[in-house]
N, C-alpha and C positions, 0 to 999 in steps of 0.2 A: 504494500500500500504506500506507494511513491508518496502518494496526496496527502496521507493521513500523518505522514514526518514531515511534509513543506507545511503544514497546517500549526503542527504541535510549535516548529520553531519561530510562525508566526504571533503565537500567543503569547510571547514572552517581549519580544517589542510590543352525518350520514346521508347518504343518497334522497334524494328529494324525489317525490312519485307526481309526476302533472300530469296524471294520465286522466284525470276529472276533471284538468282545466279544460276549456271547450272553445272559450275566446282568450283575445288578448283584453287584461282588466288591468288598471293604472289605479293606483293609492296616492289619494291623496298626502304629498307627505306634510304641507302645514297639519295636521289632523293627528300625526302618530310621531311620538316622541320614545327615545333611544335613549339610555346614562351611557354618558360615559364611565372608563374604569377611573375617573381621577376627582375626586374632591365633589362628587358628587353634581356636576354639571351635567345638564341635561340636552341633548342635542337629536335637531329632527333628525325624520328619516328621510334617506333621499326617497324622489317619487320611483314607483316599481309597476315594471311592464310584464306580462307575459303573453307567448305565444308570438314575438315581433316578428314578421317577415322585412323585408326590402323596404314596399311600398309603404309601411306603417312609420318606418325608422327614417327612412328620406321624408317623407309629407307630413308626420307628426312631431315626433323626437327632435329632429336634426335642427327645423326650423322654430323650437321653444327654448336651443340656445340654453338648455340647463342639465344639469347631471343626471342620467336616467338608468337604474337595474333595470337589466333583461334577465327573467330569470328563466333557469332551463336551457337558455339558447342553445347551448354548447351540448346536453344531455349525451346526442349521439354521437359524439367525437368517439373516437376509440380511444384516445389519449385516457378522457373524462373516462370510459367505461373503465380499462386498466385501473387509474386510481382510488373509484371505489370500489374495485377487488380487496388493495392492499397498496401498503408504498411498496414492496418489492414488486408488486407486478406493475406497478408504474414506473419504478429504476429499470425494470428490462423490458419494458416499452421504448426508455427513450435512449436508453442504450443499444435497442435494437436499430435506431434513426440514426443513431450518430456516426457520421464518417470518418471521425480518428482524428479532426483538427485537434490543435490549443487553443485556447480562450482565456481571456484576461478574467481570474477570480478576484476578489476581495474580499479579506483575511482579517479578523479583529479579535483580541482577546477576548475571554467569557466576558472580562470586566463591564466591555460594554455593553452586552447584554441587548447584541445586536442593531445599537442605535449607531449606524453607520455618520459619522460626525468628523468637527472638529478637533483639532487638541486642544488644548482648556486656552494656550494664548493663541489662538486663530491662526498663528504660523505654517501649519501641518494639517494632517488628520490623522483619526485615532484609529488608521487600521491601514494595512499595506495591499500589494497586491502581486500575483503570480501567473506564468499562464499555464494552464491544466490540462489536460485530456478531459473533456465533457463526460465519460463512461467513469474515469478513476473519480473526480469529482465525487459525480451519484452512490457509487461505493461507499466513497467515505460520507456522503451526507448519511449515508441508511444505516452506517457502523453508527454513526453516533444519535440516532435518534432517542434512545434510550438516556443518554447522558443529559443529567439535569441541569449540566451548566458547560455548552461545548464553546468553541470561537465559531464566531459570527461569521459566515458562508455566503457569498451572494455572488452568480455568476449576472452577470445583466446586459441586459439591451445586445442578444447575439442573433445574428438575421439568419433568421431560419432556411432559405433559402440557401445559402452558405452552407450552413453545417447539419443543417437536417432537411435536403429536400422531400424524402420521404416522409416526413413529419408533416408538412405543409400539403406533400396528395394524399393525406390520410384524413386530415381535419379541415373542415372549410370554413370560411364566416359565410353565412350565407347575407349579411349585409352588403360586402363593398364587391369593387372588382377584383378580380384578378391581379393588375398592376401593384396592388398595393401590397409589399410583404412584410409579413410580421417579423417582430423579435421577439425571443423566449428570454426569460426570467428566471433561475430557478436557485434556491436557497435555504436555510431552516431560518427560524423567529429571526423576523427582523424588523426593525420601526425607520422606512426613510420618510426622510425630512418631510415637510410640508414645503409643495415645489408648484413649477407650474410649467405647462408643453408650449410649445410654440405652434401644435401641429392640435388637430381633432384626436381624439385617443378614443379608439375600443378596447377597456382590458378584459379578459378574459383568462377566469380562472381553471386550471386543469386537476394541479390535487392541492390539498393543505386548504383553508379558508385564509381569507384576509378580510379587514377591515379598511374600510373608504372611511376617510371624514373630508370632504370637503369645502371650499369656502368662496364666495365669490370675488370675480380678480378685485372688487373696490376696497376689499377688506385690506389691500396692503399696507396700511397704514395701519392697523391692530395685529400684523403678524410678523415683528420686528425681525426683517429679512437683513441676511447676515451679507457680506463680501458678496459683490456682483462679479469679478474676473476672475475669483480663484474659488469653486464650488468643488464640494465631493463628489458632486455627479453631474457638475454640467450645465446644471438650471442653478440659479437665485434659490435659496432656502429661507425659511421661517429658523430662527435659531430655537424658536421654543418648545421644548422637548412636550409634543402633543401627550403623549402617556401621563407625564407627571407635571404639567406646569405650574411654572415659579408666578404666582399671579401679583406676589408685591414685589419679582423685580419687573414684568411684565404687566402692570395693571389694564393695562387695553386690550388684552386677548381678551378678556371675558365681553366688548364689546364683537368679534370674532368669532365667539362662540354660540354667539345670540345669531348670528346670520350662517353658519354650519350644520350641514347634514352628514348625515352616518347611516354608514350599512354593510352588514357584514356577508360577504358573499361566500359560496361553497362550490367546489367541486360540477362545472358545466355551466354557472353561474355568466353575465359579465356584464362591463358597469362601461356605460358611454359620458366620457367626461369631454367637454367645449374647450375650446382655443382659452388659457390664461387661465382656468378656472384654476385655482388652488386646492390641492390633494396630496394629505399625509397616507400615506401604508402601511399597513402593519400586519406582518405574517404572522398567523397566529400559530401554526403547525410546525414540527419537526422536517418536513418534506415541504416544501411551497414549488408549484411551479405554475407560472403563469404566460399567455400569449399576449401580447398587444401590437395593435394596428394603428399608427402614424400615420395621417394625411392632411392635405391643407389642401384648399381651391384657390388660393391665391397664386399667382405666376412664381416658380422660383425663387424670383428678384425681390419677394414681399417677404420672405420667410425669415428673415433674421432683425427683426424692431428692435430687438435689445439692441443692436449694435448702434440705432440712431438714439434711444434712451442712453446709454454708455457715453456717445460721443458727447452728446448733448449736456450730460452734467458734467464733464469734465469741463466744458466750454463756458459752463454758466453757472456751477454752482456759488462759484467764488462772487459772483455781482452784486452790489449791495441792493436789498431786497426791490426798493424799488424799480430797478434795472428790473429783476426777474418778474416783477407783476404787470412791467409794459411787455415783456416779450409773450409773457404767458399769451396775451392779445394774439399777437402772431402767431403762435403756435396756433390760436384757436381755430383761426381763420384758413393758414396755409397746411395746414396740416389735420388735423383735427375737422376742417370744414364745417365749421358750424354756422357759419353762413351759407354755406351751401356752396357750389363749383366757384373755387377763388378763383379761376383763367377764364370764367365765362362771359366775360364783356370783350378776349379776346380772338383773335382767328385762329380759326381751330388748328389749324398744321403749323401754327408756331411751334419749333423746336425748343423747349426750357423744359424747366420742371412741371409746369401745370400739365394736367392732362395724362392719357396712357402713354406711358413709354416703353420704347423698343430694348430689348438687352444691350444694345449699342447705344443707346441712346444714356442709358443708366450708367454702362462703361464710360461714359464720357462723362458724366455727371460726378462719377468717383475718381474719376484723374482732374477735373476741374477741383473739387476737392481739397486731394491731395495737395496740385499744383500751390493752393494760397496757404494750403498749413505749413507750407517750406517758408513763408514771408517775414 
């Protein structure tokens, strides 16, 4: 067990039956409230579908722009069947998929009791990382599932397609197309951060349950997000340990948590979360393995805003306030459009910013750019 000594030396740095469902039926979630495990705070449910095909998910779901369980979706995956046999018939299901790659793991002592994080001075993080064989991996997740306090496991975000095309013609979504390939997940107990996608996300879970709390993107101002360039995974995080939060160094989560929904999914389950919505996870099982589907309908070119939010506060944080509450104006207007089409008193094939632009057209917008940040 190669995995199970790169691990150890790491650590020192039921089945649901919908067979009576008959339609798809939505809950209201303002109506049904959820505790959480911490301090007794109480958090809705997200709202729950079942029975979803295509046209329900594109005409209803898609265009209400808010967090929605599918439950069952997944039922007939074979993955799903495997894992409520057993976790070993689920380890040699997807051992059976795996073509023999490496894959970057992420390695953390029990200490942290799988809240994949910071180091206590933000310099670091509190866990390392290796790359794996996806088969010796599953071995050692299942060796230790018994162990009441093991290091925190999490292979993430690996494109199935890549490393398990068999995986991918065995389970289908039956929501999106084709083009769109998923990444698998797979891990024991883990709690990541409260983050947020830049992309539409279908998660879907295959074994182990997880818990969704979600939050709407306005809440970023109640979910004291930590380092925007240097993330544990990628996205902007909430520093506030959702399991146990610190509410008097924190006092504004609890206005965050008043606008939060929560839902724990299972085994063929899976939860469609909106572009920016805020979502902490938490694996609650010894075996977790999950699929999810990243897409956006905006061109390419639209896909990275963080990077004009990033440039933008470097450029202006510093202004003394007034400065920033006339630009705010501008932003509102050229960007934001809140008056409605700012280039529209001009002619339409003006070449600038207003208006659709061409990838060359954008190319030249970032070398104009560039050009005046040398000044």
């Amino acid at each position: 067990m190669r995995f199970i000594n790169i691990v150890a030396n790491s650590s020192r740095q039921p089945a649901r039956d919908d067979s009576t469902i008959r339609r798809r039926r939505h809950v209201d979630y303002a109506q049904m409230i959820v505790a959480l495990e911490h301090e007794g705070d109480a958090v809705q449910k997200i709202q729950e579908w079942h029975d979803v095909d295509r046209a329900v998910f594109e005409n209803e779901i898609l265009p209400a722009n808010r967090p929605a369980v599918l439950r069952g979706l997944l039922r007939d995956w074979p993955a799903v069947k495997a894992a409520r046999e057993s976790q070993a018939d689920l380890v040699n299901y997807i051992k059976r998929c795996d073509t023999g790659g490496a894959v970057n793991a992420m390695i953390g002592p029990p200490e942290i009791k799988g809240r994949f994080f910071y180091s206590d001075d933000f310099q670091g993080f509190n866990f390392g990382s290796r790359q794996v064989p996806i088969s010796a991996a599953m071995d050692t997740l299942l060796s230790l599932a018994e162990d009441p306090q093991p290091p925190a496991i999490a292979l993430q975000a690996m494109y199935v397609p890549d490393i398990m095309p068999s995986f991918l013609e065995e389970n289908k979504l039956p929501l999106l197309g084709s083009d769109i390939g998923p990444r698998i997940w797979i891990g024991n107990r883990s709690m990541i951060a409260t983050h947020f996608d830049n992309n539409h996300n279908i998660a879907c879970v295959v074994g182990g349950s997880r818990r969704f709390t979600v939050f709407p993107p306005d809440q970023v101002a109640n979910l004291y997000i930590g380092p925007l360039l240097r993330t544990p995974g990628g996205s902007p995080i909430s520093i506030v340990d959702l399991r146990n939060p610190d509410h008097a160094r924190f006092p504004k989560f609890r206005q965050a948590l008043e606008s939060a929904e929560e839902a724990v999914l299972e085994p063929g389950d899976a939860i469609f979360i909106p572009i920016l919505w805020w979502h902490g996870v938490e694996s609650l099982d010894s075996l977790n393995i999950l699929v999810n589907y990243w897409w956006n309908e905006a061109s390419a070119a639209h896909h990275k805003p963080i990077l004009g939010l990033v440039h933008s506060m470097a450029l202006m944080s510093g202004l003394p306030a007034e400065q920033r509450e006339s630009w705010r104006a501008f932003f509102d207007h050229f960007v934001f459009q809140a008056d409605g089409d700012p280039g529209a008193h001009l002619p339409p094939d003006l070449r600038d910013v207003y208006g659709t632009l061409s990838p060359a057209d954008r190319d030249q917008i970032m070398a104009f750019i560039a050009e005046r940040m040398k000044r």
